[in-house]
C-alpha positions in Angstrom: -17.9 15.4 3.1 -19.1 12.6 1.3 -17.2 9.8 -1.0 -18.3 7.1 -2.9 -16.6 3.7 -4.1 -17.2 2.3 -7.4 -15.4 -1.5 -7.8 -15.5 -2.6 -10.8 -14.6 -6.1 -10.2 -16.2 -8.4 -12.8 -17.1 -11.0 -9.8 -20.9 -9.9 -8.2 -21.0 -10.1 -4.4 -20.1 -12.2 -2.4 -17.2 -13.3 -4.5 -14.1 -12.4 -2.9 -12.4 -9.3 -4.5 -9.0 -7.7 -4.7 -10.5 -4.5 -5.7 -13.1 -4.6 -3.3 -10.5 -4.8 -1.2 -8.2 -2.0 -1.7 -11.3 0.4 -1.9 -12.4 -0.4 1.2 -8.7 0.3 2.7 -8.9 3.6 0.6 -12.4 3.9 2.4 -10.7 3.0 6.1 -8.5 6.4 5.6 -11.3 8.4 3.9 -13.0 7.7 7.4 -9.9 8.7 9.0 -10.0 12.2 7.9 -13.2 12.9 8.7 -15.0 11.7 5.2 -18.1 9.3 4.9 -18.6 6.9 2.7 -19.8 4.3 0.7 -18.7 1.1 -1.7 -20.9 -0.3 -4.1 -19.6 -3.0 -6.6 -21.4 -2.1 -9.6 -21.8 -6.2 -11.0 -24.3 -6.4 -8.5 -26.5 -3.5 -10.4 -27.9 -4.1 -13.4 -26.3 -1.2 -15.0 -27.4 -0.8 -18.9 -24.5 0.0 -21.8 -25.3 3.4 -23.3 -24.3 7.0 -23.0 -27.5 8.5 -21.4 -28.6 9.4 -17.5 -31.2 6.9 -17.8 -31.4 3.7 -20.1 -35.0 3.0 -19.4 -36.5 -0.1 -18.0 -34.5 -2.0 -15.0 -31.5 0.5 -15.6 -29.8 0.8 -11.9 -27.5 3.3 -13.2 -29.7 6.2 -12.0 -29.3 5.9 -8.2 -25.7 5.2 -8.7 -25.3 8.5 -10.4 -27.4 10.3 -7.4 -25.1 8.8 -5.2 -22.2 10.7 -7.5 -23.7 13.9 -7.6 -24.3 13.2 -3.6 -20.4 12.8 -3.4 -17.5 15.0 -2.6 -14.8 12.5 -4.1 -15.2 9.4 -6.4 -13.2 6.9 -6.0 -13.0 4.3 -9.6 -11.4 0.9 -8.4 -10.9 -1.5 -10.8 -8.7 -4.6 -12.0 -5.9 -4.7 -14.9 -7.5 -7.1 -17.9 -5.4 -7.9 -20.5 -3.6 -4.5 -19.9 -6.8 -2.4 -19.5 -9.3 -1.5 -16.9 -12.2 -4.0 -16.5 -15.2 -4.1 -19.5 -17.3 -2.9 -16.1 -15.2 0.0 -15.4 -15.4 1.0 -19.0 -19.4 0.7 -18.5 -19.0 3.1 -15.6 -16.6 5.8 -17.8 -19.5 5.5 -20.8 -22.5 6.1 -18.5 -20.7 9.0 -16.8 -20.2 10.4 -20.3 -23.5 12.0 -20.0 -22.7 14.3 -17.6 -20.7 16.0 -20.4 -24.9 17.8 -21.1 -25.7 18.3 -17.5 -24.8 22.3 -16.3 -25.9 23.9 -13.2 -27.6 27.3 -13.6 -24.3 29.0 -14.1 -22.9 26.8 -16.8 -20.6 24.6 -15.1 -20.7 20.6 -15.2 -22.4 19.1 -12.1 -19.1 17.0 -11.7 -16.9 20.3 -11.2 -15.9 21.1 -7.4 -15.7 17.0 -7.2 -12.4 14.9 -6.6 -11.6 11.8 -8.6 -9.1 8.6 -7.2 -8.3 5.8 -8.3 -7.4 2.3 -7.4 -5.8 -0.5 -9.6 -5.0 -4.3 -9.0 -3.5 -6.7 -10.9 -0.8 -9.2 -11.5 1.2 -7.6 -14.6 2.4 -4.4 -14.9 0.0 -1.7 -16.1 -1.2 0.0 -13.2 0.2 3.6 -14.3 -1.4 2.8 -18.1 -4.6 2.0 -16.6 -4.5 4.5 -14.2 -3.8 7.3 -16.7 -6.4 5.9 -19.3 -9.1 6.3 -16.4 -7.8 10.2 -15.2 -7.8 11.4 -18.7 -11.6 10.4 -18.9 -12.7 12.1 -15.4 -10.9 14.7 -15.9 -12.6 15.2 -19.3 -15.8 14.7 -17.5 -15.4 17.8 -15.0 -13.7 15.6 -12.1 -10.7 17.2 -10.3 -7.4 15.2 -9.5 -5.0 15.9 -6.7 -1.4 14.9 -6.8 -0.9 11.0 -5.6 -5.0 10.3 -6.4 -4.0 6.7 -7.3 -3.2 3.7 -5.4 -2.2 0.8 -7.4 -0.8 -3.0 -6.3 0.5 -5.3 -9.5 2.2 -8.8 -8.3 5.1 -10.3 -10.4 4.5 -10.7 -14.4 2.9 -14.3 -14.9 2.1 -15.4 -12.0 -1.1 -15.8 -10.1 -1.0 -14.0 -6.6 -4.1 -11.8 -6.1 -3.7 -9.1 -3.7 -6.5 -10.5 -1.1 -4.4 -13.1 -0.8 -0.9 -11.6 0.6 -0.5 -12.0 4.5 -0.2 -8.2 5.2 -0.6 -5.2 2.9 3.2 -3.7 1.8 3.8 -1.0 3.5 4.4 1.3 0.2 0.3 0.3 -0.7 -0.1 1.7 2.6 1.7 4.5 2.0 0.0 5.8 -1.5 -3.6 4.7 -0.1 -2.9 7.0 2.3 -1.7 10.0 0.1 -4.5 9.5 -2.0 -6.9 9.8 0.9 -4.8 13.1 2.4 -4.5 14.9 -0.9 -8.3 14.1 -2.1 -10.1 15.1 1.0 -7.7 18.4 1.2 -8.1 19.1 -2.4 -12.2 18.3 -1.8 -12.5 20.9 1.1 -10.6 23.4 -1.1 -13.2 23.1 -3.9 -16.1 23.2 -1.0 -15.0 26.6 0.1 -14.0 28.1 -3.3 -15.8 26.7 -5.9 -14.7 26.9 -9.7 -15.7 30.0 -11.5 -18.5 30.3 -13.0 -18.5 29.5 -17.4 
């Protein structure tokens, strides 16, 4: 089993990143159970606006997708803005609309039989919002979602803490980081052995 990360933090590498950072601790417990992976922050690619597979000239989001199609479970981390997910992990949701015209030989999206998480930072409240506003898209797009597939961290309302910068993780991110991990992998092996039926 395979997952793959997609931060969308608006900061490029090597800018520190609080999103980076909880995917990668989603990633640690993917690895726990068995699952490899990988993390790619997507401001490092120059990934086109659009709604097709392929945007033409110096459009990166083509091996991204491979990587998808590659993976068992996708995992969409990205930061509360002004109450929303990030512009970048809108960019991700609007290139992955595509996939809406791709069908394997017996009808079904290519994103069927694959697991969708999600992780949200932030420091207002808005994690459930953007959370929900991100599952209603995947799940429109083919992607499965087990119960507990988010894990979410928002610090007090105006003020300026950013979750790579507390002194330990609280234990309750811990805890639905790890739920997220258990029920995505089990849900992902479920879906490896017994596939969705055919359209």
């Amino acid at each position: 089993m395979r997952a793959l990360s997609l931060v969308c933090s608006l900061k490029p590498s090597p800018a520190p990143s609080s999103s980076q950072l909880l995917a990668e601790q989603a990633m640690d417990e993917f690895r726990k159970l068995g699952v490899d992976g990988e993390l790619v922050r997507v401001a490092d690619l120059d990934v086109k606006p659009g709604v097709e597979i392929d945007m033409g000239e110096g459009d990166e989001w083509p091996q991204l997708r491979r990587k998808m199609i590659e993976a068992d479970i996708l995992l969409i981390s990205t930061p509360i803005w002004l109450g929303h997910p990030s512009s970048i992990c809108q960019r991700v949701m609007e290139r992955l609309d595509a996939e809406l015209s791709e069908t394997d030989d017996e009808g079904r999206l290519l994103t069927y039989n694959k697991v969708a998480t999600v992780a949200v930072v932030g420091n207002e409240d808005g994690a459930h919002s953007v959370s929900a506003n991100v599952f209603q898209g995947l799940n429109d797009l083919g992607f499965s979602l087990a119960p507990g597939a988010v894990t979410y961290w928002v610090g007090e309302a105006q003020q300026g803490t950013d979750y790579q910068d507390l002194e330990e993780t609280p234990d309750s991110v811990k805890g639905t980081t790890r739920t997220l991990a258990v029920n995505a992998v089990h849900l992902a092996r479920q879906l490896a052995g017994s596939p969705y039926p055919p359209r």
